[in-house]
Structure formats: structure tokens, C-alpha cells
C-alpha positions as a printed Julia matrix, in Angstrom:
148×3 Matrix{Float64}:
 141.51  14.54  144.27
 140.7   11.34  142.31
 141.0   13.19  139.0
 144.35  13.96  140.08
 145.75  10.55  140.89
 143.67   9.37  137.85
 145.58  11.45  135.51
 148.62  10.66  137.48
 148.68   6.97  137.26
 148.09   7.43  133.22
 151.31   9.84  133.27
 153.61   7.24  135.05
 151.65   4.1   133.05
 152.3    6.28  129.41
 156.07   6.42  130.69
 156.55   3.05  131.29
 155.4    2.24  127.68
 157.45   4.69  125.78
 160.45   3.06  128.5
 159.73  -0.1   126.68
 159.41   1.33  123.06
 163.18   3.37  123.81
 164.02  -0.91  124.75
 163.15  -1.86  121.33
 164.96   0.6   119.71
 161.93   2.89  118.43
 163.49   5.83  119.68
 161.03   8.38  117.69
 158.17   6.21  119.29
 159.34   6.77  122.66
 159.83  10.42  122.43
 155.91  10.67  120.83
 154.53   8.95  123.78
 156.66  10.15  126.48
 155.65  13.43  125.62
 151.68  12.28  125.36
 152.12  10.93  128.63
 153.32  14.18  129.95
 150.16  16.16  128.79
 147.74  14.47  131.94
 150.44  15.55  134.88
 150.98  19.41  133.51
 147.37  19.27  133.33
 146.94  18.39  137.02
 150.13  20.98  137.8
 148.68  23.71  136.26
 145.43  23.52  138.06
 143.39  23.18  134.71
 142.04  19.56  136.06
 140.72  20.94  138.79
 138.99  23.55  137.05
 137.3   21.35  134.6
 136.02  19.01  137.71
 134.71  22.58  139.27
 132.91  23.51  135.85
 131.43  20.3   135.76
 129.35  20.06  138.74
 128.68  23.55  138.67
 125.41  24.81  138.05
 126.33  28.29  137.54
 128.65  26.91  134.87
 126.01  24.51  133.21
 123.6   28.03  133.0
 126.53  29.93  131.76
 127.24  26.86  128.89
 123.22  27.57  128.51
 123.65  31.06  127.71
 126.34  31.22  125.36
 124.28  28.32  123.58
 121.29  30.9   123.58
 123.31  33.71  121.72
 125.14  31.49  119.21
 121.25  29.94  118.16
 121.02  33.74  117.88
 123.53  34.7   116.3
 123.01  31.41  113.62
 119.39  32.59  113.02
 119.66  36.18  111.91
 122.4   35.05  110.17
 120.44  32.89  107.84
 117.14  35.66  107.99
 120.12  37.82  106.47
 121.02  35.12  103.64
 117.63  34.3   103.11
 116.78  37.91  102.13
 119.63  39.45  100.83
 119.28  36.79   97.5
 121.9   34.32   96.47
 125.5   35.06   96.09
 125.48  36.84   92.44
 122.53  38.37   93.42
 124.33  40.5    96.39
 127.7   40.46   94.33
 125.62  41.83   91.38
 124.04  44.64   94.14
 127.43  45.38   95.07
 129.0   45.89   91.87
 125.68  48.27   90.71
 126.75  50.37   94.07
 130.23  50.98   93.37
 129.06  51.52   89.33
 126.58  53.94   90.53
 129.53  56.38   92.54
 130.79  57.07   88.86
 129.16  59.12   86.16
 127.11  57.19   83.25
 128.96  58.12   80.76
 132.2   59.2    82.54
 135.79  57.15   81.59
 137.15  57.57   84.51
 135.8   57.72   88.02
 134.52  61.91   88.87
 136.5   61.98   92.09
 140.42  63.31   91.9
 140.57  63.18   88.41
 140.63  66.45   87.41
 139.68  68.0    84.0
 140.61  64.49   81.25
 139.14  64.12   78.05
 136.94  61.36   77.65
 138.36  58.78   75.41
 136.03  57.23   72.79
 134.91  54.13   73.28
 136.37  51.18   70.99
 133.97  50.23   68.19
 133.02  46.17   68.59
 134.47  43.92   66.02
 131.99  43.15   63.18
 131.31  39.1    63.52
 132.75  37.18   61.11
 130.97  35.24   58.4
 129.87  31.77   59.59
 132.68  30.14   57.11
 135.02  31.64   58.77
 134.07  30.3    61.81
 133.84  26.63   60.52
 137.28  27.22   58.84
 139.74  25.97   62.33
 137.16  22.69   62.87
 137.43  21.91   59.37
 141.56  22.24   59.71
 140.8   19.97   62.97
 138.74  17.44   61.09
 141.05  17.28   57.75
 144.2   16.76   60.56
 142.44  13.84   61.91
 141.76  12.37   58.33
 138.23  12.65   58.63
């Protein structure tokens, strides 16, 4: 009953300030905390105050807030026993990859489900490295650009 005239009197208090701020002109303003004020008294309608004083002095509630605690410490734990030993992130990306690598052939192009009968394609030779002047060739174009 208190909490009910409580959020009452700070319904009717919020709409006498956004009264004042419509007064000054600060017609946004006004709308903002008119409709702030509003939020305690549908509160109270709806039944939800009520319900919140109930849950609070509730000891069935209190051991029910206790048990959800209990499973989310829980759930928290064997979620970091399963971080701790499943490695760090490349680790389990890098077991994942090897998993989906292993459902093809070794030396198979393309994966050995749905395919059909396809010639393997030889694979592209690598590019021979070139000589270490070559490399040095763009810095010295950067270097002789800069005057130095």
C-alpha cells in the first residue's frame, strides 16, 4: 500500500515539473518527463509494484534468487574448465580446421563426397624467389624519390 502511494505521489510530482517545463516553452522537455513520470503509476496499475514488494520479503523468492545464483556459478565454472583445456583460440581454430581437412583425401583437389569421377588438376609450381637486387630495386626507387 505505501509503495503504491509512494510511486503515486512521484507520478503526480514528475507531472507538475514537466507542467512547468511546457510554461517555459521547452516543449520536448516536457514531453521527456511527462512520459518518465508516467512509468511509476503503470507500474502500480499493472500490478508489477506489488509483485516486486511480494518478491522482496519473500523467502521462497530470496532461495529461488539463491538457486539460479548456484547454476549460473555453475554454468561460469565448467565454462572456463572448458577454455582452460581446450587451448587458446588458434589452438581450437587450428583443431577445427585439421577436422574439416581431415574429411577430404590427402592428396585429393576437390573434396571425395558428390564429386564424381574429376581429374585432379596439378598443382601450381611456386615462383622461384627473386635475386636479393631485385628486391632492393623499389626501396632504392623510394630512397632516390626522396633525394636521399
Amino acid at each position: 500500500m505505501i509503495a503504491e502511494t509512494v510511486c503515486s505521489a512521484v507520478s503526480v510530482a514528475g507531472l507538475g515539473i514537466a507542467a512547468v517545463t511546457a510554461y517555459r516553452k521547452r516543449f520536448l522537455a516536457a514531453a521527456r518527463l511527462a512520459a518518465y513520470s508516467l512509468v511509476p503509476l503503470g507500474l502500480v496499475m499493472t500490478g508489477a509494484v506489488e509483485w516486486v514488494v511480494d518478491t522482496a520479503f519473500s523467502p521462497t523468492a530470496w532461495a529461488g534468487f539463491g538457486v539460479l545464483g548456484a547454476a549460473w556459478l555453475m554454468f561460469m565454472g565448467t565454462r572456463a574448465v572448458e577454455r582452460r583445456s581446450g587451448g587458446t583460440r588458434k589452438e581450437r581454430r587450428a583443431a577445427k580446421a585439421a577436422a574439416r581437412r581431415e574429411a577430404v583425401a590427402p592428396a585429393a583437389s576437390a573434396p571425395s563426397l558428390g564429386q564424381g569421377t574429376r581429374t585432379a588438376t596439378p598443382a601450381a609450381q611456386p615462383k622461384p624467389k627473386p635475386a636479393a637486387s631485385e628486391d632492393f630495386s623499389d626501396i632504392e626507387a623510394i630512397l632516390k624519390k626522396h633525394g636521399i
